[in-house]
C-alpha positions in Angstrom: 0.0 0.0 0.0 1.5 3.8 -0.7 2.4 5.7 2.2 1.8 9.2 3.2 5.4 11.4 2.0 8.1 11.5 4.9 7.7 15.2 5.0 4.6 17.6 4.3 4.5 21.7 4.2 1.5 23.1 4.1 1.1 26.7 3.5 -1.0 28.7 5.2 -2.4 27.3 9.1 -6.5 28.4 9.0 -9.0 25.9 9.0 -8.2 24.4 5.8 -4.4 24.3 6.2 -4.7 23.1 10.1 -7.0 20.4 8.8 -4.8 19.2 5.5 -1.9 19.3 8.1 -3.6 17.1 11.0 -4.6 14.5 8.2 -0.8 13.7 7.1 0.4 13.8 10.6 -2.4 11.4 11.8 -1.4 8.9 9.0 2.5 9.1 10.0 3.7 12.4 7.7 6.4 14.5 9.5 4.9 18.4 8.9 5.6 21.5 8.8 2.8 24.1 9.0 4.1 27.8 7.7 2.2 31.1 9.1 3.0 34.6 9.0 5.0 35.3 12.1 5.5 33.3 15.3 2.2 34.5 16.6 0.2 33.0 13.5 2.7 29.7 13.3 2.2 29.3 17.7 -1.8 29.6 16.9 -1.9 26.9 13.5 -0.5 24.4 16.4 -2.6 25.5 19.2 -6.0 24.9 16.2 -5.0 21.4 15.4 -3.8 20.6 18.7 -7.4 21.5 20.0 -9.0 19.6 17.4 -6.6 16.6 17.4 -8.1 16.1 21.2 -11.2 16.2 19.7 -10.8 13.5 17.7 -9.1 11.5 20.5 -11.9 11.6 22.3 -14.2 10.4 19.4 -12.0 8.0 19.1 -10.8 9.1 15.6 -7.1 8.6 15.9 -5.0 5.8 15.8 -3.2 7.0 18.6 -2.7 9.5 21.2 -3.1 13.4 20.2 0.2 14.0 22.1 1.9 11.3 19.5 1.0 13.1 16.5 1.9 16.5 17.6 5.2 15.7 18.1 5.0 15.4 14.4 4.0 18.8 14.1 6.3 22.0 13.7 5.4 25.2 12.6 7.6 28.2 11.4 7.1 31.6 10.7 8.7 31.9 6.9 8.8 29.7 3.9 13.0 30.2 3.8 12.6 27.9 6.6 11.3 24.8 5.2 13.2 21.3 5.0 14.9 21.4 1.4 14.1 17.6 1.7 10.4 18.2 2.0 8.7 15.6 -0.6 5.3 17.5 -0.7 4.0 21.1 -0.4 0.7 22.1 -0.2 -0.7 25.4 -0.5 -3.6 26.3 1.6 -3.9 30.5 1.6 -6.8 32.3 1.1 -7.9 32.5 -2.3 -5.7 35.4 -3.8 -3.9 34.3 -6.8 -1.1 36.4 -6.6 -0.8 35.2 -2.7 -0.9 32.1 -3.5 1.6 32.2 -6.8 4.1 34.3 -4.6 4.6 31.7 -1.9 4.1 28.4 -4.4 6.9 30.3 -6.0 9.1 31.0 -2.9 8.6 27.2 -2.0 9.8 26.3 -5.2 13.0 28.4 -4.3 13.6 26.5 -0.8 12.7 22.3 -2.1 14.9 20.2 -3.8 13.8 19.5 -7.2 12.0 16.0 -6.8 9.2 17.5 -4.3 5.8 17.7 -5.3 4.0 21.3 -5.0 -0.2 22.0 -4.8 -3.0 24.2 -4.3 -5.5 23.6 -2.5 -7.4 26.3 -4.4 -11.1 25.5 -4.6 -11.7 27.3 -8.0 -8.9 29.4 -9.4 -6.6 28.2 -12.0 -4.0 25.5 -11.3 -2.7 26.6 -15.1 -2.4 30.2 -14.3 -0.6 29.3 -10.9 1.5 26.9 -12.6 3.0 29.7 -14.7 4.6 31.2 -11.5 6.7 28.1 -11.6 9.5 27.1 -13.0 8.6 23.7 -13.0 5.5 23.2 -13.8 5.2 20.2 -14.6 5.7 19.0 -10.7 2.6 21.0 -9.7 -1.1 20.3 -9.5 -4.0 21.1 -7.7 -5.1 18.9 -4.1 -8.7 20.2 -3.3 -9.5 19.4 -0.3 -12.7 19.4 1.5 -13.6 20.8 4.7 -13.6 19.5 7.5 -10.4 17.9 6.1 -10.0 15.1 8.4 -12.9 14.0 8.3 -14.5 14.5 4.7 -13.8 11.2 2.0 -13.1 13.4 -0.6 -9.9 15.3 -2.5 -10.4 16.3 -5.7 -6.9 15.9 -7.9 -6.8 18.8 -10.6 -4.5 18.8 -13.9 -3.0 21.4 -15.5 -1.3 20.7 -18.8 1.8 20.7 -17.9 1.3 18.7 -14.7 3.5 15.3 -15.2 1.5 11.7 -15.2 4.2 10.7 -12.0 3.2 13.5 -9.9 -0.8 12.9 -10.4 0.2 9.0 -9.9 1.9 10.1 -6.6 -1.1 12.8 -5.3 -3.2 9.6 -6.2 -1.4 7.1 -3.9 -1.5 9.9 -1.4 -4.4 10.7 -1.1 -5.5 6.9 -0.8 -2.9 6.6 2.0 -4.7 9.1 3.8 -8.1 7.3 3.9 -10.0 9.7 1.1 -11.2 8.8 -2.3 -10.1 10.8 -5.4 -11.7 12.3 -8.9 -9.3 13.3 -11.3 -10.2 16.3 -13.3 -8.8 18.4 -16.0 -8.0 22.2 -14.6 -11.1 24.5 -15.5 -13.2 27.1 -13.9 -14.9 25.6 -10.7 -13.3 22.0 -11.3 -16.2 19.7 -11.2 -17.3 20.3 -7.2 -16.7 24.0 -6.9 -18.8 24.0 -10.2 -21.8 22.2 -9.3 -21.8 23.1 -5.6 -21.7 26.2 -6.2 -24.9 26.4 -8.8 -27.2 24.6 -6.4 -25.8 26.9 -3.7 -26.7 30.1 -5.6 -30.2 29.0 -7.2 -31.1 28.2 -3.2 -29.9 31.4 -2.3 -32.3 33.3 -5.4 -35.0 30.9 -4.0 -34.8 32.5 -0.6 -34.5 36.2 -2.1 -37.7 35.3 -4.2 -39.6 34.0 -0.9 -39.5 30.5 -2.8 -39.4 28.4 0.3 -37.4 29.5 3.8 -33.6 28.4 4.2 -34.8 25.9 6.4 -37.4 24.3 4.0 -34.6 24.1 1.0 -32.1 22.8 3.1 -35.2 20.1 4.2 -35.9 19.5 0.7 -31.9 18.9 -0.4 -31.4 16.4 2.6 -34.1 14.7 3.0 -35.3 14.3 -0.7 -32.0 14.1 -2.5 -30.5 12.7 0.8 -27.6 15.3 0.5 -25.6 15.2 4.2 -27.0 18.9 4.8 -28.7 21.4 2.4 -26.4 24.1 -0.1 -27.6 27.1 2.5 -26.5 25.4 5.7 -23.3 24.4 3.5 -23.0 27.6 2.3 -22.4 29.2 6.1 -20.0 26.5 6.6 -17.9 27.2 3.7 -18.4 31.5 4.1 -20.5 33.4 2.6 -17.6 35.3 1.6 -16.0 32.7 -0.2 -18.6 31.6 -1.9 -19.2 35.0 -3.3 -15.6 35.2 -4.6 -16.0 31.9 -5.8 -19.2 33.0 -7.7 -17.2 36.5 -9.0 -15.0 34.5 -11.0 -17.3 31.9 -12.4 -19.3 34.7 -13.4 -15.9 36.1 -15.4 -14.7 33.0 -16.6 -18.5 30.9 -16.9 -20.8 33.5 -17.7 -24.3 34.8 -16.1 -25.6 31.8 -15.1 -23.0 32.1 -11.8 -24.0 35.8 -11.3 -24.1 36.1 -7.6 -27.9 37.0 -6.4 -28.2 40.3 -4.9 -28.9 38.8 -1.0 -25.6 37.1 -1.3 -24.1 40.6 -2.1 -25.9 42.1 0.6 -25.3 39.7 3.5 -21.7 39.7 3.1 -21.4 43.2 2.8 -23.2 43.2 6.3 -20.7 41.1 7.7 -22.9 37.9 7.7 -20.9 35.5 6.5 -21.9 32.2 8.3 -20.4 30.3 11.0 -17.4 32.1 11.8 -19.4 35.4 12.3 -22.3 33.6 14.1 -24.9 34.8 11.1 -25.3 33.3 7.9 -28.9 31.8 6.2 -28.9 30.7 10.1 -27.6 31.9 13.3 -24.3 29.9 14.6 
């Protein structure tokens, strides 16, 4: 059976980087989360640490929490990654220019035989492979929150992405318990794509007084037995990001991912879903 890779970086310590992080320690990865400072860096640890005794008490780790942090580092700079680091995986918020900038500085510190991603949920692997000078050892590693447990990373190829490195993300990704689709780099992927247009039609079925939030959501679980409806999702993934997410589908797709006018207006309000405790629901 593939193994996790000796040694992991992931960029970036918030939700999605703290959970892409916990995964390949649990299954035996040294890594190495990088923040912004040694305030940001001391914090990523603190976030999994909390939610790796979570898990222990579910019973979702195959061993103690204080095992697999000692797996865990985290340091304030990219220049202070392991050269020897096998994988790198991206994980900032999605700014492509952020996120070419330090894929690009990585590049700068690993030897030539590691693997870099994105965990980018829509933008374009292609475009952030151009950053590189290797392109060809880059793809995209969507993950799905929350990482550790979700079954799902979608593997995204660029053109110039080599058929060794998508074989390696694959093997990976098994290693770590998840399931795989491999798709070809385009606007939205395949699970941005269609998430995100049952997300915004639910959203212009509120603003037309269609049905509540709470009567979609109903609908979506129990008809179409989805896990939870696209508005509950939708304050679980941020209003915010799903309006950024529908800005450029709108560019790139056209109007049929024009984001509805209550999406505009909640986010400008600050209600943003979970993390601000208002969304479609209160949190």
């Amino acid at each position: 059976m593939t193994a996790v890779p000796g040694t992991v970086a992931v960029l970036g310590g918030g939700r999605m980087g703290a959970g892409i992080a916990q995964s390949f320690a649990t299954a035996g990865s040294c890594v190495t989360v990088v923040e912004s400072g040694a305030e940001a860096a001391a914090a990523a640890l603190e976030r999994i640490g909390a939610s790796l005794r979570r898990a222990e008490e579910r019973g979702q780790v195959p061993e103690p929490a204080g095992r697999v942090l000692e797996r865990l580092t985290a340091v304030p700079s990219v220049d202070a990654l392991d050269p020897a680091t096998e994988l790198v995986v991206e994980a900032v918020p999605e700014d492509a220019g952020l996120k070419a900038r330090l894929l690009r500085a990585a590049e700068d510190v690993v030897d030539a035989s590691a693997v870099l991603a994105t965990n980018t949920s829509s933008l374009s692997v292609t475009d952030l492979a151009a950053a590189l000078r290797r392109p060809e050892r880059f793809l995209g590693l969507h993950f799905f929150n929350p990482v550790p447990a979700s079954a799902l990373v979608e593997i995204v190829v660029a053109p110039d992405s080599a058929d060794r490195v998508v074989q390696a993300a694959r093997g990976w990704t098994a290693a770590l318990g998840k399931q795989d689709v491999v798709v070809k780099d385009s606007p939205g992927f395949a699970s941005s794509r269609l998430g995100l247009a049952l997300g915004l039609e639910a959203i212009r079925m509120v603003e037309e007084g269609v049905a509540t939030p709470e009567a979609i959501d109903d609908a979506m679980r129990l008809g179409y037995r989805h896990p939870m409806g696209p508005l509950r999702l939708t304050d679980l993934v941020g209003l915010d990001v799903r309006l950024a997410i529908a800005e450029y589908l709108h560019t790139t797709l056209g109007d049929r991912f024009a984001p509805p006018r209550l999406l505009r207006d909640k986010v400008a309000r600050g209600e943003l879903g979970r993390k601000t405790g208002q969304g479609f629901y209160p949190w």
